[in-house]
NUROLUM-502366 format. One line per 3 residues: number of its first residue (from 1); their letters; for each residue x, y, z of N, C-alpha, C, CB. Coordinates in steps of 0.2 Angstrom, whole numbers, m for minus. Glycine has a CB too. Layout:
NUM = a = X,Y,Z,X,Y,Z,X,Y,Z,X,Y,Z; ...
//
This chain:
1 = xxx = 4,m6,0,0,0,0,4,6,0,m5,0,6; 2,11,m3,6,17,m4,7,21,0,5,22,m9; 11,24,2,11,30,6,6,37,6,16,33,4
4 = xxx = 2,39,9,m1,45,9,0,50,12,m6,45,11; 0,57,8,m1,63,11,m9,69,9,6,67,9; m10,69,16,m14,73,16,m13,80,15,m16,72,19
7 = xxx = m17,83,11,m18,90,7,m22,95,6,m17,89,2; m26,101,12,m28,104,10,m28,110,6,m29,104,12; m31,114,3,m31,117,m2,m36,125,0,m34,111,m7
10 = xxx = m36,129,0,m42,136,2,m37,141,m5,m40,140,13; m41,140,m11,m39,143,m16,m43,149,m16,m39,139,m21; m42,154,m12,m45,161,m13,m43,165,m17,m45,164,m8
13 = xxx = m49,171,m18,m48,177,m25,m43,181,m21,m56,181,m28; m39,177,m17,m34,183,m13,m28,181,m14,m35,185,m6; m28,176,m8,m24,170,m9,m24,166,m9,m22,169,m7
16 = xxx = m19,160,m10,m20,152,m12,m18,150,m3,m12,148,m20; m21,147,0,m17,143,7,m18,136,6,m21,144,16; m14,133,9,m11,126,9,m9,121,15,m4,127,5
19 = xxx = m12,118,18,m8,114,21,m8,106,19,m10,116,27; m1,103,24,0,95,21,2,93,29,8,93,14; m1,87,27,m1,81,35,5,74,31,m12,76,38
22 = xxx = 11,77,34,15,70,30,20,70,35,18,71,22; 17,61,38,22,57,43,21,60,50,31,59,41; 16,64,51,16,68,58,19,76,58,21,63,64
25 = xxx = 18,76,54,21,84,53,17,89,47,29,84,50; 16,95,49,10,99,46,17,104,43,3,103,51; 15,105,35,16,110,31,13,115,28,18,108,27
28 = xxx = 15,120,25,12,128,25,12,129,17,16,134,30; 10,132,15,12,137,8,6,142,7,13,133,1; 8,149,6,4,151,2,7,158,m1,m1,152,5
31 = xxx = 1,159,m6,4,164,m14,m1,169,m15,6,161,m22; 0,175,m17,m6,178,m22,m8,174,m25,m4,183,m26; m14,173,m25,m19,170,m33,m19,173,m37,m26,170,m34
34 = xxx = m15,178,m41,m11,181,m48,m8,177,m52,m6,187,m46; m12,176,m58,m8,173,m63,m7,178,m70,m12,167,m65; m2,175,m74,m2,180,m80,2,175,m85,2,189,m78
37 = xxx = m2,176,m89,3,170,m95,8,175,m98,m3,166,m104; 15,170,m100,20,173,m101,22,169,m107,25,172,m95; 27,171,m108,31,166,m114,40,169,m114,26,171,m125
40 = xxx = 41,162,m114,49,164,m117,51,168,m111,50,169,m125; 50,166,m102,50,172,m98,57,170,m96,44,173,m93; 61,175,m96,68,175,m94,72,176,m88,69,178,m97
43 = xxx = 66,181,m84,66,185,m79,69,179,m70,57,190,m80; 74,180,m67,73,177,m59,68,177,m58,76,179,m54; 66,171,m53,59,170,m52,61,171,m44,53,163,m54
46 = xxx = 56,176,m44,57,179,m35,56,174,m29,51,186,m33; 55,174,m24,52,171,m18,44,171,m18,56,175,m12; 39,165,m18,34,168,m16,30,167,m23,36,174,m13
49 = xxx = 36,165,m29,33,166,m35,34,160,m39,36,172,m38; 29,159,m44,30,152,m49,29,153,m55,27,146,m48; 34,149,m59,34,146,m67,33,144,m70,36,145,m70
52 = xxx = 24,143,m70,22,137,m72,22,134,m80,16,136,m70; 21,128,m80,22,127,m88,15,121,m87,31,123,m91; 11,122,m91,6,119,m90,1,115,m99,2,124,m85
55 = xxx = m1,112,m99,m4,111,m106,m1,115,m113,m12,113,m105; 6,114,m113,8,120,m116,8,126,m117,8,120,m118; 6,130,m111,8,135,m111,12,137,m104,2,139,m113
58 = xxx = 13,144,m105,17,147,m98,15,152,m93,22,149,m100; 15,149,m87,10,156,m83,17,160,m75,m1,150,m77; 16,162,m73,18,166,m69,13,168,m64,21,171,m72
61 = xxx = 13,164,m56,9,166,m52,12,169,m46,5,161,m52; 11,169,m43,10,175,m37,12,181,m35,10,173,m33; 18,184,m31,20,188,m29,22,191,m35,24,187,m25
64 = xxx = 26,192,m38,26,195,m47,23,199,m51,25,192,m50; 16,195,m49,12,196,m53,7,203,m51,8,190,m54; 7,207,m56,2,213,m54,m5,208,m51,0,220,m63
67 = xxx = m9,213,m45,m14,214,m43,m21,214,m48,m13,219,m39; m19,218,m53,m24,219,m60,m25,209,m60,m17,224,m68; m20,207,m63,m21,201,m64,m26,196,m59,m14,199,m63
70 = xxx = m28,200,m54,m33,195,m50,m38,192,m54,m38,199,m45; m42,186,m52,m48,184,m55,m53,186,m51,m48,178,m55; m57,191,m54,m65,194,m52,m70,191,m52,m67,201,m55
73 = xxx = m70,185,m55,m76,182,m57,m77,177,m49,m75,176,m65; m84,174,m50,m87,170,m42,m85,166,m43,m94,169,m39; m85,163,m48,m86,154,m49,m77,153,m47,m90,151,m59
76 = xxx = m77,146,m45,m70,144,m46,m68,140,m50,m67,142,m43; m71,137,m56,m72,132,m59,m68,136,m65,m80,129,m59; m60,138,m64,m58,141,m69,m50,141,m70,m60,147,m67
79 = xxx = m47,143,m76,m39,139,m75,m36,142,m69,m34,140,m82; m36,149,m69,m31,152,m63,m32,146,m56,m34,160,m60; m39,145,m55,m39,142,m49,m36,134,m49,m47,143,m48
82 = xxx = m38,132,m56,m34,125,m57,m27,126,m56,m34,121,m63; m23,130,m60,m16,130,m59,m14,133,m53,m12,135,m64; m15,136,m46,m14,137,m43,m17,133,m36,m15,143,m44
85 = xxx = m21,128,m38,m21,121,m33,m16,118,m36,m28,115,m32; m15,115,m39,m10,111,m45,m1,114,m40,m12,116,m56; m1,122,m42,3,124,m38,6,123,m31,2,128,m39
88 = xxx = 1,123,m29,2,122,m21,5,115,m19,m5,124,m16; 0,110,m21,1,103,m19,9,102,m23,m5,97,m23; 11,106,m27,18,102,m29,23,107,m25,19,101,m37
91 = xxx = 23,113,m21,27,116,m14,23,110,m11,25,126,m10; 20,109,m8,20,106,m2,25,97,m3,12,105,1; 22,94,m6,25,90,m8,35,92,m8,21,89,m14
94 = xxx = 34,96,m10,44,97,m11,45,97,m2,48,106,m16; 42,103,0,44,104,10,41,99,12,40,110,16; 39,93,10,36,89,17,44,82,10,22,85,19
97 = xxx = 45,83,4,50,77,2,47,73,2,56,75,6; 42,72,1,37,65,m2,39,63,m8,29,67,m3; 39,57,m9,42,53,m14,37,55,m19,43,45,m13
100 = xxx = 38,52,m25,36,54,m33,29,49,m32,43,53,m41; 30,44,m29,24,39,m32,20,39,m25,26,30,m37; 18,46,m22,15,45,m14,5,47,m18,20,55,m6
103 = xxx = 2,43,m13,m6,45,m15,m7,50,m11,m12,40,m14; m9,57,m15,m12,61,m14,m15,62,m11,m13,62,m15; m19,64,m5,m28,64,m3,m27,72,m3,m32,59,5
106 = xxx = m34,73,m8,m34,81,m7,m41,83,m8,m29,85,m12; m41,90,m2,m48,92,1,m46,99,m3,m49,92,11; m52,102,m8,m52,109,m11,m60,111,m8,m50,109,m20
109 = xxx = m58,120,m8,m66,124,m6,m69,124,m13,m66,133,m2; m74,125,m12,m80,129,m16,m82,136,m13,m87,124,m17; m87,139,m17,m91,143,m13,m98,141,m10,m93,149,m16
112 = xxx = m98,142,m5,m105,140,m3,m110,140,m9,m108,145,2; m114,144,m14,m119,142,m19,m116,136,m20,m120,146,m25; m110,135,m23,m107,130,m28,m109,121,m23,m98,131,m30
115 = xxx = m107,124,m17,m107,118,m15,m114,115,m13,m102,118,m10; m119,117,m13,m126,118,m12,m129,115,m18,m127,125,m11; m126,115,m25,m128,113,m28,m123,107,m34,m132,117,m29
118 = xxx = m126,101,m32,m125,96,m34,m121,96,m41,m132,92,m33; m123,97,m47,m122,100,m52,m114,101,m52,m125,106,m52; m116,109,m50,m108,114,m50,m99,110,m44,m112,125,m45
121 = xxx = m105,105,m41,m98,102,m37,m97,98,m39,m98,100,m30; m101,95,m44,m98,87,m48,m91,92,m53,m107,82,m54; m93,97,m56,m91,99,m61,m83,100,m60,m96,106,m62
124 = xxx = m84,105,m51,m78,108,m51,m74,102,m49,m78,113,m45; m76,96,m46,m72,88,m42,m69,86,m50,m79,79,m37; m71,85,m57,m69,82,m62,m66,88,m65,m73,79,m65
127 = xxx = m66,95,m64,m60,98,m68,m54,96,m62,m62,108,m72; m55,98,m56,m47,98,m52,m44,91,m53,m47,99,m44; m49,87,m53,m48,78,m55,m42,77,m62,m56,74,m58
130 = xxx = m46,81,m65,m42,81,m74,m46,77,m77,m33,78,m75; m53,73,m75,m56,69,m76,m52,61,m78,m59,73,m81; m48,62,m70,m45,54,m70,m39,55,m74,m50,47,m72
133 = xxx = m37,58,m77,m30,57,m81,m25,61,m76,m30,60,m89; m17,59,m78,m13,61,m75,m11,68,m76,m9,58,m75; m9,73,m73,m8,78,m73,m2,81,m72,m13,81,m71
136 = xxx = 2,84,m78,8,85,m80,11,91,m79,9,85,m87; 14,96,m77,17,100,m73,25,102,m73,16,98,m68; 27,106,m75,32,110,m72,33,117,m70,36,110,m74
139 = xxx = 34,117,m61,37,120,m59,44,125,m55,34,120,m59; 43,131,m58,50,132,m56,55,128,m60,51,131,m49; 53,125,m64,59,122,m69,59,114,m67,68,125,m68
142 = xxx = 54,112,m61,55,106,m58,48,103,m62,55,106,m48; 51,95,m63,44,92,m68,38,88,m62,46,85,m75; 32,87,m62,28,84,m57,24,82,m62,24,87,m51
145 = xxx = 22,74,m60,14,69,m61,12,69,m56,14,61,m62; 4,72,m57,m1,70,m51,m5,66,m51,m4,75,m49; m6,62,m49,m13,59,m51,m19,62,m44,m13,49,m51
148 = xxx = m25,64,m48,m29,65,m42,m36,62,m43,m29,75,m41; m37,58,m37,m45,56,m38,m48,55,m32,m45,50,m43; m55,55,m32,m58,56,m26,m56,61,m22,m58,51,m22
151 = xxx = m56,67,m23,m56,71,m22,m62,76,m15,m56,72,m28; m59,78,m9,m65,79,m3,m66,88,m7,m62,78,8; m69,86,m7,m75,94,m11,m78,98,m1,m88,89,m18
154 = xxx = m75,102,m1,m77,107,6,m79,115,4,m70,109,12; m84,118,11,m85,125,8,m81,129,10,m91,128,8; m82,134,8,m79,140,10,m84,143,20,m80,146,1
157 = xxx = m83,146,21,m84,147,29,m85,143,36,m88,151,29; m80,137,34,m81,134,40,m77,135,46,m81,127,38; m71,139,44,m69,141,50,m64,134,53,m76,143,54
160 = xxx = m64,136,59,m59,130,62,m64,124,64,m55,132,70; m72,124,64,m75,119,68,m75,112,66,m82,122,68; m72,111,62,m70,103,62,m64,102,63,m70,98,57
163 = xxx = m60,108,62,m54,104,67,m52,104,74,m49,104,64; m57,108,76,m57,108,86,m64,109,86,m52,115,92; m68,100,85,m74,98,86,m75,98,91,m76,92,83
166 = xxx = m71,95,97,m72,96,106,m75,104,107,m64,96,112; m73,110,103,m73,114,107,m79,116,103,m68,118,109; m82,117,99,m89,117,95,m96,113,96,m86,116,88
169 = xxx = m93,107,99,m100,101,99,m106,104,101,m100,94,104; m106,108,106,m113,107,109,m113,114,111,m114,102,115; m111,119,106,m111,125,105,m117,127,99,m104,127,103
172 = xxx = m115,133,98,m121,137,93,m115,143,89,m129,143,98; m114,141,86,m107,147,82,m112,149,75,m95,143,79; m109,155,74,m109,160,68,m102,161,66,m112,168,71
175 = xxx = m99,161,59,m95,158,57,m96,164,52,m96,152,56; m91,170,50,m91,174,45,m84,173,43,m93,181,46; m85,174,34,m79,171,34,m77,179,27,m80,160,31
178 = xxx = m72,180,30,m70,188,24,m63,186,21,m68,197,29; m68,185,14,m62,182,11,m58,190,5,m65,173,6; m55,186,0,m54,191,m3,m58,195,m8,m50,190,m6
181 = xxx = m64,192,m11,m68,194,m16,m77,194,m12,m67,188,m23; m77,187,m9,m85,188,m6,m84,187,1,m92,182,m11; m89,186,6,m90,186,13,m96,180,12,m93,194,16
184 = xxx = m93,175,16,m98,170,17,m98,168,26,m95,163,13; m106,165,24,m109,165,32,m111,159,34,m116,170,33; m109,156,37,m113,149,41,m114,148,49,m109,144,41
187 = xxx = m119,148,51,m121,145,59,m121,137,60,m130,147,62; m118,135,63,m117,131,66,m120,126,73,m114,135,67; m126,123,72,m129,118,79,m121,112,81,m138,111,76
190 = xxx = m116,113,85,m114,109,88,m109,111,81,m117,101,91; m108,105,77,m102,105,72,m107,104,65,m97,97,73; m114,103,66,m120,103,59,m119,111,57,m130,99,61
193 = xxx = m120,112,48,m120,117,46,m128,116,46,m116,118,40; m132,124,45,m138,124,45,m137,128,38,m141,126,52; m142,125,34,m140,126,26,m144,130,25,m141,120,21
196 = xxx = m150,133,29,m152,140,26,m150,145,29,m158,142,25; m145,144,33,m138,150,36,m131,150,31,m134,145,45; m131,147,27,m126,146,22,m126,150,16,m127,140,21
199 = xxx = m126,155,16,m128,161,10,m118,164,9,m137,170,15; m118,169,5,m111,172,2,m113,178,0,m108,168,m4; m110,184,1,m112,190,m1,m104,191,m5,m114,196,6
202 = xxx = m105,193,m14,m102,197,m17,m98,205,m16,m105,196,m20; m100,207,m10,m100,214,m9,m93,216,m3,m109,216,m5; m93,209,1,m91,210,7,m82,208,8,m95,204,11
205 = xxx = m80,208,2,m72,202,0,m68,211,0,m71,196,m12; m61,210,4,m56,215,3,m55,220,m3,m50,212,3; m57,216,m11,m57,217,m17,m61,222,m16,m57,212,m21
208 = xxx = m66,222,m13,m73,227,m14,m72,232,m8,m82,222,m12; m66,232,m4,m64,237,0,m59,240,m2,m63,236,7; m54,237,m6,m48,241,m8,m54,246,m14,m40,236,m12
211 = xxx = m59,243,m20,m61,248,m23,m65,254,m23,m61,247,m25; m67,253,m15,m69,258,m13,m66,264,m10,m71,257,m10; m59,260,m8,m54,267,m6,m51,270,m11,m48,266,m2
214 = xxx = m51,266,m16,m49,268,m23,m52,273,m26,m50,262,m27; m59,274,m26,m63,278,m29,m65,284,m24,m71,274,m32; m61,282,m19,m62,288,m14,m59,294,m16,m60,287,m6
217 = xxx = m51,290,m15,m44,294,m20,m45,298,m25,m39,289,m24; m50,293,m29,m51,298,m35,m55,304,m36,m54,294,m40; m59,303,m30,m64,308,m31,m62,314,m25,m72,305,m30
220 = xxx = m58,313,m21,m55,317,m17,m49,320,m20,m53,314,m11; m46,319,m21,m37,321,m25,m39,322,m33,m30,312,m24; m42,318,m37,m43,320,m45,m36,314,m45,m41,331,m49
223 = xxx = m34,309,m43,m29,304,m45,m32,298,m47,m25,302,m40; m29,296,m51,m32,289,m52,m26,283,m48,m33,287,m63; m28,278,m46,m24,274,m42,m24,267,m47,m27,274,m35
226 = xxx = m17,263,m47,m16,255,m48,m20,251,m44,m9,252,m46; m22,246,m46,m23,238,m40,m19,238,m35,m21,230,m43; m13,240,m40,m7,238,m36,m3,243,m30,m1,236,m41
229 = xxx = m5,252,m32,m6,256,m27,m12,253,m20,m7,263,m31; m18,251,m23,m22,250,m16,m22,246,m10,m26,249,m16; m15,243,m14,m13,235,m8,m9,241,m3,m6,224,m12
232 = xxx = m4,245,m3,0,249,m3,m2,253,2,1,251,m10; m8,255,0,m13,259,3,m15,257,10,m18,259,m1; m19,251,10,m23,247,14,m18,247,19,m25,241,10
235 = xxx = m11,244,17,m7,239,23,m2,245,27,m1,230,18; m2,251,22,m1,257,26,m4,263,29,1,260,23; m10,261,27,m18,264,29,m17,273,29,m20,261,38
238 = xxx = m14,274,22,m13,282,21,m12,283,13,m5,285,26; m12,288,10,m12,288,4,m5,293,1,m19,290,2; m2,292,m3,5,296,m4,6,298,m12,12,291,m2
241 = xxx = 7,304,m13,6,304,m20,16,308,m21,m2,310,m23; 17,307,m24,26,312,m26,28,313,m20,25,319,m30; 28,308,m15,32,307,m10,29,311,m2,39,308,m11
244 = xxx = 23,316,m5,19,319,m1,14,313,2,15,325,m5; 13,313,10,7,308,12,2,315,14,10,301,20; m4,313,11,m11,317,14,m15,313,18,m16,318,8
247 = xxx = m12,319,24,m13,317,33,m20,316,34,m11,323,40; m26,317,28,m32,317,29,m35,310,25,m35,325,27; m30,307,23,m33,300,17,m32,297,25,m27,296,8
250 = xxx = m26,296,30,m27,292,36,m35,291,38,m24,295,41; m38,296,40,m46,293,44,m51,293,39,m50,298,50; m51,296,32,m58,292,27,m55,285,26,m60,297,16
253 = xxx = m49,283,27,m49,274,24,m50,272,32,m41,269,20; m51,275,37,m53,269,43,m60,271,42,m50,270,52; m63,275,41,m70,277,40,m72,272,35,m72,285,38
256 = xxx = m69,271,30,m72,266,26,m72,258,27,m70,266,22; m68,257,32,m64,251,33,m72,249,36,m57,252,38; m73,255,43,m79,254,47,m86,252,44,m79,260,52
259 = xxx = m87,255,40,m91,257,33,m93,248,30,m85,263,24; m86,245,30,m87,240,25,m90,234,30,m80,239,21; m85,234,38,m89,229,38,m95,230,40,m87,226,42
262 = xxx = m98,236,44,m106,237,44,m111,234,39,m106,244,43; m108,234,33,m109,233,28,m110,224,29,m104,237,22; m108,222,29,m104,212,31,m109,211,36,m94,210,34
265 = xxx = m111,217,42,m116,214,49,m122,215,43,m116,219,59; m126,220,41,m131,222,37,m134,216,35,m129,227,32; m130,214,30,m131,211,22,m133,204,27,m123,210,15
268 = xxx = m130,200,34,m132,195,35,m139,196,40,m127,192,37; m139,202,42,m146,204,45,m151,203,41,m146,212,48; m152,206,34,m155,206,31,m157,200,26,m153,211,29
271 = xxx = m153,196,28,m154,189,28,m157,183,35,m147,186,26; m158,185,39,m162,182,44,m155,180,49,m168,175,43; m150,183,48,m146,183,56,m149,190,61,m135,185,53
274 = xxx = m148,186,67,m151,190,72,m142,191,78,m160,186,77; m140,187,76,m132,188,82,m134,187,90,m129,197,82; m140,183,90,m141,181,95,m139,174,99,m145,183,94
277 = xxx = m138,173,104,m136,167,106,m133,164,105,m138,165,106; m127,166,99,m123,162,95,m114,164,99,m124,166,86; m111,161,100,m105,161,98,m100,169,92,m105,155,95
280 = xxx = m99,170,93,m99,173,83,m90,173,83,m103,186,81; m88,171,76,m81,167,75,m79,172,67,m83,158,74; m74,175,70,m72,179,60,m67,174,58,m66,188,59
283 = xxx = m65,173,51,m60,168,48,m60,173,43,m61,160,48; m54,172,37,m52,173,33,m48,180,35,m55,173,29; m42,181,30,m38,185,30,m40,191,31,m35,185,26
286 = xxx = m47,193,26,m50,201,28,m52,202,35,m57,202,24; m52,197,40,m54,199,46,m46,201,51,m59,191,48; m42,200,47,m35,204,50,m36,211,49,m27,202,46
289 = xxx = m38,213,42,m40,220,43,m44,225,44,m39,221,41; m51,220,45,m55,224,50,m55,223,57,m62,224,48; m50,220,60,m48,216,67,m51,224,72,m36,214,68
292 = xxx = m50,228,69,m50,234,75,m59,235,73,m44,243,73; m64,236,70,m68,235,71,m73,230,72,m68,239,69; m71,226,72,m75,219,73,m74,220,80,m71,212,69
295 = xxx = m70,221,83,m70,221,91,m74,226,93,m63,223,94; m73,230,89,m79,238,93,m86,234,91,m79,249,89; m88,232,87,m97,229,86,m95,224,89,m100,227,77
298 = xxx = m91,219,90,m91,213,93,m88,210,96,m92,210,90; m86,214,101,m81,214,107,m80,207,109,m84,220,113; m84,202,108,m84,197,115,m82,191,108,m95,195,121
301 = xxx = m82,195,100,m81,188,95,m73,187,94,m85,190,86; m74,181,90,m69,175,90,m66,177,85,m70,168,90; m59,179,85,m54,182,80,m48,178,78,m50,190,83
304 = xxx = m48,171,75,m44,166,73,m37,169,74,m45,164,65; m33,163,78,m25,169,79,m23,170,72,m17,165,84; m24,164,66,m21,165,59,m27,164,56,m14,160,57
307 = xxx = m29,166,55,m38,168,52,m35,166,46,m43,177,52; m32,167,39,m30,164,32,m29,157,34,m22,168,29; m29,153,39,m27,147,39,m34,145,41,m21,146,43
310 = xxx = m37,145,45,m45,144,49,m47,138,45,m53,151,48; m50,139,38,m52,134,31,m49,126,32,m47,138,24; m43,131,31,m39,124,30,m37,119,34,m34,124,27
313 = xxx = m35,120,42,m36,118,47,m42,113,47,m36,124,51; m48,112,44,m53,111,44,m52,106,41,m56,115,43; m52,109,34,m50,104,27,m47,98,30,m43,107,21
316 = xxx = m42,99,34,m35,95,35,m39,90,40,m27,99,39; m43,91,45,m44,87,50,m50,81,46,m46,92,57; m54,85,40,m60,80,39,m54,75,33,m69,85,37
319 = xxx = m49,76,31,m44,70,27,m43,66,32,m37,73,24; m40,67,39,m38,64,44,m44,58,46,m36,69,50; m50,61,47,m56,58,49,m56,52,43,m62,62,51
322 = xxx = m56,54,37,m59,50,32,m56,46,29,m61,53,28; m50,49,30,m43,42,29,m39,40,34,m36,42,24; m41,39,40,m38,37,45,m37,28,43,m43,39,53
//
């Protein structure tokens, strides 16, 4: 019998996260979801960054790559999202040294709609699959065979609650999950999802906050701003033009910041969340940067110590349960 490593996967419109269970030891990776086809590319490949060669052609993913390059669409049923699971399982694989002919087990998200309907999850399990054939690869100049099949299909906002089931069972949690493009919601009886708690707002992802500060800029200053200026922005929380900073862009982006999640409690109010009696639990990376106001509406909620990881933590525990 072969060897196995376990592989989760959380391929967000932000970031790619990754974790591997191989031999008793957990591995990490992750990258901007930025891809951009290349050709004949010559250039050092940075830290953080990859060179893929895939069905003949050539891509370039993550750090590298401009922000523009994002994928804005909802669905994941798309190449960026394939080459960049594809990607990750072959970093982890190299940090955990897993031989070439090890069986894979690998858990990837959906969005909640998708995963809701039967259909769209069969669809996404047989493109990541390759539809059972083997799947050819080079990265970084290094060649890989994958084979992938049976494949565990998970959603997006579960948070840590399967993989610290003791401390969820016989609770009631709210589960918001802020990712990079949408905001997904789940409640929680003990560890059961409650599927008409299970909804996703397109409005609520970092993407939809950076281009809000974006069009602030514009309409305050007469500047037009990059993708790549509003990550810049955001993680500096000020705006700088010809090496001048404008001391008044400091509090409209926290004002908007506050704005946006307001916006994230609304949208699930207005779906029949009442925030009552629940637990309430943030996960994903966007919940690092609204961390300051999430505490002032929700002073008593649960702020993941590595919230970009929450997902997959999860991922990882229900591979454990199911191929034990």
């Amino acid at each position: 019998m072969k060897e196995q490593i376990l592989i989760a996967v959380d391929c967000g419109k932000g970031n790619t996260k990754a974790l591997a269970k191989w031999k008793g030891r957990t591995y990490t990776t992750t990258f901007p979801t930025r891809m951009q086809q290349v050709k004949r590319f010559g250039v050092e490949i940075q830290p953080n960054s990859y060179l893929v060669e895939y069905n003949g052609d050539e891509f370039l993913l993550g750090e590298m790559v401009s922000e523009s390059y994002s994928d804005f669409n909802l669905t994941k049923n798309s190449l960026i999202h394939k080459v960049a699971i594809y990607t990750a399982i072959t970093r982890l694989l190299q940090k955990a040294n897993a031989p070439s002919n090890v069986d894979i087990r690998l858990a990837v998200n959906v969005p909640i709609s998708a995963y809701k309907d039967k259909i769209q999850k069969e669809n996404f399990k047989s493109m990541i699959e390759n539809e059972n054939r083997t799947i050819h690869l080079i990265v970084n100049g290094k060649a890989f065979s994958l084979d992938l099949s049976d494949i565990t299909i998970a959603f997006e906002g579960m948070g840590e609650v399967y993989a610290k089931p003791e401390k969820y069972r016989k609770g009631y949690t709210t589960v918001i999950d802020v990712g990079g493009l949408n905001c997904t919601y789940c409640q929680f009886k003990g560890v059961q999802p409650m599927v008409n708690t299970m909804i996703s707002s397109d409005l609520g992802g970092v993407k939809i906050l950076l281009g809000k500060i974006g069009k602030s800029i514009n309409e305050r200053y007469g500047l037009s701003v990059s993708s790549d200026d509003l990550e810049y922005v955001l993680r500096s929380g000020y705006f700088a033009s010809n090496g001048e900073i404008f001391e008044d862009s400091k509090v409209f982006i926290e004002e908007i910041k506050y704005d946006h999640l307001q916006q994230i409690v609304q949208f699930a109010k207005s779906r029949g969340y009442t925030f009552n009696m629940s637990d309430i639990h943030f996960v994903g990376g966007g919940s690092n940067t609204l961390r300051r106001y999430i505490k002032q509406l929700f002073p008593h909620a649960l702020i993941s110590d590595n919230p970009l990881y929450s997902n997959c933590l999860s991922f990882l525990k229900i591979l454990e349960v199911k191929y034990a």
